[in-house]
C-alpha positions in Angstrom: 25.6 14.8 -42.3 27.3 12.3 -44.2 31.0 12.6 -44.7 33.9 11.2 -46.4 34.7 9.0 -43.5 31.5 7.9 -42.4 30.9 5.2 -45.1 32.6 2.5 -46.1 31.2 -0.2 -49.3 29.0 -2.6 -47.9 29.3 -6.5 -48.9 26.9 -7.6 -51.4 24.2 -9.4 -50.1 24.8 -13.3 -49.8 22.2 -14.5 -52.2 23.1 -11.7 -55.0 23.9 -13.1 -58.5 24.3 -11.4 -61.9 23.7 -13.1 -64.8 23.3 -16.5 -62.7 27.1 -15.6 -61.1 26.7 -15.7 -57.6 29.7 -13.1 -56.4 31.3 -11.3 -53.1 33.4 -7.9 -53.6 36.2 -9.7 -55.4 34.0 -11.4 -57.5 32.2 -8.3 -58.7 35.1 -6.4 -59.4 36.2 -9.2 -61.9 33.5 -9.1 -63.6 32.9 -5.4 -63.9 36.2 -5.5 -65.6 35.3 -7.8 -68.1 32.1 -6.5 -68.9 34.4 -2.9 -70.0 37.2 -5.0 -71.7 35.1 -7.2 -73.6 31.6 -6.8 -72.9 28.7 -4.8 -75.3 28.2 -1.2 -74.6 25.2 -1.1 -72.4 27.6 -4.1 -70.2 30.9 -1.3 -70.4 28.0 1.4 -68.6 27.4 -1.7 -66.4 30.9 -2.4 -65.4 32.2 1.2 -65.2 29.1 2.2 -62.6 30.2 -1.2 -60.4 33.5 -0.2 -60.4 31.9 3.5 -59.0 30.2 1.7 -56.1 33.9 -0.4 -55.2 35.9 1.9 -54.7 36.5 3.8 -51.1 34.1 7.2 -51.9 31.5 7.6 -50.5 29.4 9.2 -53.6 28.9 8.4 -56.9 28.5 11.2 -59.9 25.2 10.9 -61.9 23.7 12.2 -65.0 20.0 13.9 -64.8 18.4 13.3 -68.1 17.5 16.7 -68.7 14.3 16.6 -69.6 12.8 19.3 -67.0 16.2 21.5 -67.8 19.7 21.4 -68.8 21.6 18.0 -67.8 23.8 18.6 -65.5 26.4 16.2 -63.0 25.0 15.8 -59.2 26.4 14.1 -56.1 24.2 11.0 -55.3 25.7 9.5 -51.6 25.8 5.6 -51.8 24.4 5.6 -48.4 21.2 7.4 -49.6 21.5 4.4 -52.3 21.1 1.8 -50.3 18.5 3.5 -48.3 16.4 3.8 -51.1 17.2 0.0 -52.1 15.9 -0.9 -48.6 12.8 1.6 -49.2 12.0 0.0 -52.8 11.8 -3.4 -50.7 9.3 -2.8 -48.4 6.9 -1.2 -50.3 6.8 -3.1 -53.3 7.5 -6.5 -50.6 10.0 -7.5 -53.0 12.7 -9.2 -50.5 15.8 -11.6 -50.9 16.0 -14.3 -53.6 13.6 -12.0 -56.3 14.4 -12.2 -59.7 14.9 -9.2 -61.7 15.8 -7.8 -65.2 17.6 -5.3 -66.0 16.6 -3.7 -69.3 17.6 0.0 -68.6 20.9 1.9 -68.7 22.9 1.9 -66.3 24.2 5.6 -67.7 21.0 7.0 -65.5 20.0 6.6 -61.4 17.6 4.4 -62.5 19.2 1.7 -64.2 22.2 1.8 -61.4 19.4 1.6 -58.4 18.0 -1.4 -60.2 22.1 -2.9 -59.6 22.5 -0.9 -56.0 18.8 -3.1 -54.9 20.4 -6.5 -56.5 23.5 -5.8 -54.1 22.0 -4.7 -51.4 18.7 -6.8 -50.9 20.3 -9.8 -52.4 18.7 -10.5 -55.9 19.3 -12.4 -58.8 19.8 -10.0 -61.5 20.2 -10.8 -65.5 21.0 -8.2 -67.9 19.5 -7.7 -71.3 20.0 -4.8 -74.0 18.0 -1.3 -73.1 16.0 -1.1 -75.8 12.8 -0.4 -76.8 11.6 -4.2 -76.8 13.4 -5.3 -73.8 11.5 -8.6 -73.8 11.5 -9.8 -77.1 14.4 -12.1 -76.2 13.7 -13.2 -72.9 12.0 -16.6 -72.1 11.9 -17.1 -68.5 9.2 -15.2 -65.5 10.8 -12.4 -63.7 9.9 -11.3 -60.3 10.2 -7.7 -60.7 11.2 -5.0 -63.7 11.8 -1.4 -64.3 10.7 0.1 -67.9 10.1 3.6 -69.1 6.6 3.9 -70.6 8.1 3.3 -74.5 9.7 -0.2 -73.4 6.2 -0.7 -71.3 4.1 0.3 -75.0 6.4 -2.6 -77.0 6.0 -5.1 -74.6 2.2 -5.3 -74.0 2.4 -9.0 -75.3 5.2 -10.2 -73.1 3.9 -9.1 -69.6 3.2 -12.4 -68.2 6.9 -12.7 -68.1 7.2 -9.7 -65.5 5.2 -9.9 -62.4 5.9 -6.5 -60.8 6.6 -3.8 -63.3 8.0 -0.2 -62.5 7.6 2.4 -64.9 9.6 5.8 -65.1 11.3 8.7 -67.2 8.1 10.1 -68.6 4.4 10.1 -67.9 2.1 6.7 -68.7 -0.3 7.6 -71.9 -4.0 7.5 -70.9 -3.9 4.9 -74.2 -1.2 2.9 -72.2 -3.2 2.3 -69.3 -5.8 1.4 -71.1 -3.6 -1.3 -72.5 -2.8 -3.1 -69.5 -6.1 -3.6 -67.5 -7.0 -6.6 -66.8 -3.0 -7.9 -67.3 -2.1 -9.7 -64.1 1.4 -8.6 -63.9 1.4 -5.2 -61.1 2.3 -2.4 -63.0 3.2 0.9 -61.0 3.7 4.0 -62.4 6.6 5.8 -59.9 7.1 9.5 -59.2 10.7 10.9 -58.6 13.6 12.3 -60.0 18.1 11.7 -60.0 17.9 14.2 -56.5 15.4 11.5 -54.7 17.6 8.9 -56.3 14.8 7.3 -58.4 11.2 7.7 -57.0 9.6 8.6 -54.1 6.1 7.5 -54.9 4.1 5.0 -56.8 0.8 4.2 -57.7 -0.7 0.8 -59.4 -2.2 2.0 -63.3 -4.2 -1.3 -63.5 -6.3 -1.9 -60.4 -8.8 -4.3 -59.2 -12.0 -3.0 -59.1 -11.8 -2.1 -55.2 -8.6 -0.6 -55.5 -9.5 1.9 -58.6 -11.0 4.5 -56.6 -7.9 5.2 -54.4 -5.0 4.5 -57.3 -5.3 7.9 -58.7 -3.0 8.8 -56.0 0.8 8.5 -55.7 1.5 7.0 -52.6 5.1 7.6 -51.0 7.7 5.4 -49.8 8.7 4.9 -46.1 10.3 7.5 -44.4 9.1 10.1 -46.7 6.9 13.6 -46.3 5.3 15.6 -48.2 3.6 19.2 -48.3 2.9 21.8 -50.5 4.2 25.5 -51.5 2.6 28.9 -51.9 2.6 28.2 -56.1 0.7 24.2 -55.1 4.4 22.5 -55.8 5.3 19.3 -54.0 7.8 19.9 -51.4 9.8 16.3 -50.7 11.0 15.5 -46.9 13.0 12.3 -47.4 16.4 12.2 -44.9 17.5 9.3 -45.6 17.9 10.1 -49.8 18.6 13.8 -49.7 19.8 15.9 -46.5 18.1 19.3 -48.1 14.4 19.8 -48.1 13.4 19.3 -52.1 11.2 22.1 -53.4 10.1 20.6 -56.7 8.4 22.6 -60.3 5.7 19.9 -60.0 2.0 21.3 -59.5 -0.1 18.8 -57.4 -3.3 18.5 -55.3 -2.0 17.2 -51.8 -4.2 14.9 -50.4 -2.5 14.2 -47.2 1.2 14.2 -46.0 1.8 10.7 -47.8 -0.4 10.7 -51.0 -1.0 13.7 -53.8 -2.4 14.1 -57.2 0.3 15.4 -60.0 -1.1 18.1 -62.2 1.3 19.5 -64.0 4.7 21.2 -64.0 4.8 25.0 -62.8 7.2 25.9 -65.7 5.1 24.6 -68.0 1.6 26.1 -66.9 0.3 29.4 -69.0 -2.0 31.8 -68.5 -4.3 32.5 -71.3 -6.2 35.5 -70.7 -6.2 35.7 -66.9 -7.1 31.9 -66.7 -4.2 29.2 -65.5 -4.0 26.1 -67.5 -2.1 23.2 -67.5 -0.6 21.3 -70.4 -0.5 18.4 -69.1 -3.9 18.4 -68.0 -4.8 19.3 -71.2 -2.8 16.4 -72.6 -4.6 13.7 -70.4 -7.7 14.7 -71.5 -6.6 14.4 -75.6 -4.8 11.0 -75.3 -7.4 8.6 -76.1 -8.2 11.1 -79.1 -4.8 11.3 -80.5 -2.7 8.2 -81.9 0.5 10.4 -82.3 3.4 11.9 -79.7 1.7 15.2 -78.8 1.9 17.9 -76.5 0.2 21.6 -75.2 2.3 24.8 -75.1 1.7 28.0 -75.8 2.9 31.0 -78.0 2.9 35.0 -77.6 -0.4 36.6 -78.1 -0.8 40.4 -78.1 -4.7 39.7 -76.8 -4.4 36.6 -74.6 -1.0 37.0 -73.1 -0.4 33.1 -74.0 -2.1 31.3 -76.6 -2.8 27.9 -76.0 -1.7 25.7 -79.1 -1.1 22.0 -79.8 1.4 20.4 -81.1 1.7 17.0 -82.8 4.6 14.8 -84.1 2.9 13.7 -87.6 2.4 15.4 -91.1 -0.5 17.0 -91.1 -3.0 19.2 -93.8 -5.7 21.7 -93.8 -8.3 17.9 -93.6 -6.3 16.7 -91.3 -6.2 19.7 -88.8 -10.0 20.5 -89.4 -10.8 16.9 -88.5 -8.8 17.0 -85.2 -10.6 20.2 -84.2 -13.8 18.7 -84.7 -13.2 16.0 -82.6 -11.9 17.8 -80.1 -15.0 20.5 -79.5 -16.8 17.0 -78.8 -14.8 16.1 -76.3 -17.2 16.7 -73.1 -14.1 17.5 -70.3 -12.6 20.0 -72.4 -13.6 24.0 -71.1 -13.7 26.2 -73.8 -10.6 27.7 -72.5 -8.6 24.2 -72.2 -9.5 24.0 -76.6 -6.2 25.0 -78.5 -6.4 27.8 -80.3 -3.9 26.7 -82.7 -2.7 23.4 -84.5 0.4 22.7 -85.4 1.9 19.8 -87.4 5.5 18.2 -87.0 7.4 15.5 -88.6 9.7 14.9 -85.6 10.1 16.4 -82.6 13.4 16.9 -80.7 14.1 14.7 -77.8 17.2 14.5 -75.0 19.7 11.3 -75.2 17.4 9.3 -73.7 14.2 9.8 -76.1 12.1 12.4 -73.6 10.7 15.3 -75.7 12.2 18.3 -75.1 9.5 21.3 -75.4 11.5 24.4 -75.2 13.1 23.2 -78.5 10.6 21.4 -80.4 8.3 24.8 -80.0 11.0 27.3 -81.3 10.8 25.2 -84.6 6.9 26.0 -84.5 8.6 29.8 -84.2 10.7 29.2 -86.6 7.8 28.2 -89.3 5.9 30.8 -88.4 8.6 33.7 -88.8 
């Protein structure tokens, strides 16, 4: 049980640098202070969250992003931090002296763990703007990278300058990994949440031939656990990150204590007549079919119980909605029960802060339009 008195900040690592500034405690503090007096906003998030790991507690207050529920404020303990810094290490075999970029928040866990493994494993960290085409303006290789899947979509062109990529925040498009085979840089798609302070798991989306066959699974990190409820939801064992046992929404097929298939998430699955079905399922199966944001839901039915409809950010007419349903009937891996029942057309769907699509929301405007 960790307590107040049992941690005290750690000493960066000798060979850390940010922004080619080698630096000790002192050193870091300094700078943290001048990226919130004169620095640009995404550098004030920088310096406020280094300033966070200084000083004498020993936790840190993050943000979750909200986008399986309301945001809400948790305690993250540093030690679990660095524990997970150490864990990111040896299975990705990314050690002392790597180069990294920083192209994500630090508002969220997962742009401050890419700043708590800097620290702690000693790399050589420059910062860039978070947005959407982080690598537009950078001209040098980098060792190793973390991207949601949008920053991973606008920067198809640029990946030679990244050899290990992480991606997170939101599943990888069946069109996305379509995109990268045969790009040399390693790109992993990670599994995980603020509670497990970033991911837990990982798998490589574009394999060598050999490898393909066992990719589809999520592999987790050292020290890490993992078994299954009454409802198929991934329970997470992981000490050193969290001291409770995490029982998770998240539907998977458990292949052994260390590797799983995700499904789906349990809030999100509907039963249509008697028969379970999972959106995002569904959703993998439509993705090479469908060039806009989209996703599977389901509104009240007096016969069905839940009617399975799909939803997709673009206008849309009677042609347009007859041609998608055509094209979907021919799709070979859809069941007759896994076929919406409904289309539905929207300009824009509503997203959280940080540009994941909110559901709940976005389907009580389909309500709305069809009050």
């Amino acid at each position: 049980m960790l307590t107040e008195d049992t941690f005290s900040t750690p000493r960066v690592h000798e060979n850390f640098s940010i922004n080619k500034q080698s630096l000790d405690n002192l050193g870091l503090e300094r700078i943290a202070y001048d990226f919130i007096k004169e620095g640009e906003f995404y550098e004030q998030e920088v310096g406020s969250f280094l300033l966070d790991w200084l000083n004498d507690k020993d936790h840190i207050i993050v943000q979750t992003s909200g986008s399986t529920g309301k945001p809400k404020k948790i305690k993250i303990y540093k030690q679990h931090m660095i524990n997970s810094a150490k864990a990111t290490g040896k299975f990705f075999k990314v050690k002392e002296e790597t180069t990294a970029l920083l192209c994500l928040p630090a508002t969220y866990i997962a742009g401050k763990m890419m700043l708590v493994r800097a620290m702690v494993l000693g790399w050589k960290i420059d910062l860039v703007p978070p947005k959407t085409n982080p690598l537009d303006t950078v001209y040098k290789q980098y060792d190793f990278c973390a991207m949601v899947p949008l920053q991973l979509d606008n920067s198809i062109n640029r990946l030679h300058l990244i050899k290990k990529l992480i991606v997170g925040g939101g599943t990888v498009s069946e069109n996305l990994k379509e995109l990268v085979q045969g790009i040399k840089t390693k790109i992993f798609e990670t599994y995980g949440m603020t509670e497990t302070v970033t991911h837990i798991a990982a798998r490589r989306i574009n394999p060598k031939k050999k490898e393909r066959k066992d990719a589809k699974y999520f592999k987790a990190l050292p020290n890490i656990t993992l078994s299954v409820d009454e409802r198929n939801c991934l329970i997470i064992r992981a000490p050193q990150l969290n001291e409770e046992l995490i029982v998770t929404n998240d539907v998977v097929d458990l292949k052994t204590y260390k590797k799983f298939i995700w499904k789906g998430r349990h809030d999100n699955v509907i039963n249509s007549g008697g028969v379970k079905l999972y959106p995002e399922e569904i959703e993998t199966k439509l993705q090479l079919l469908i060039g806009h944001r989209f996703f599977i839901t389901s509104i009240s039915d007096d016969v069905l119980g839940d009617k399975l409809i799909l939803i997709v950010e673009r206008d849309g007419d009677v042609k347009v909605k007859e041609t998608l349903e055509e094209r979907i009937k021919h799709i070979q891996t859809i069941s007759k029960y896994e076929n919406p029942k409904e289309i539905h057309f929207l300009p824009k769907f509503i997203e959280t802060d940080n540009g994941k699509v909110q559901r709940t929301k976005t389907l009580e405007l389909i309500y709305n339009k069809l009050s």
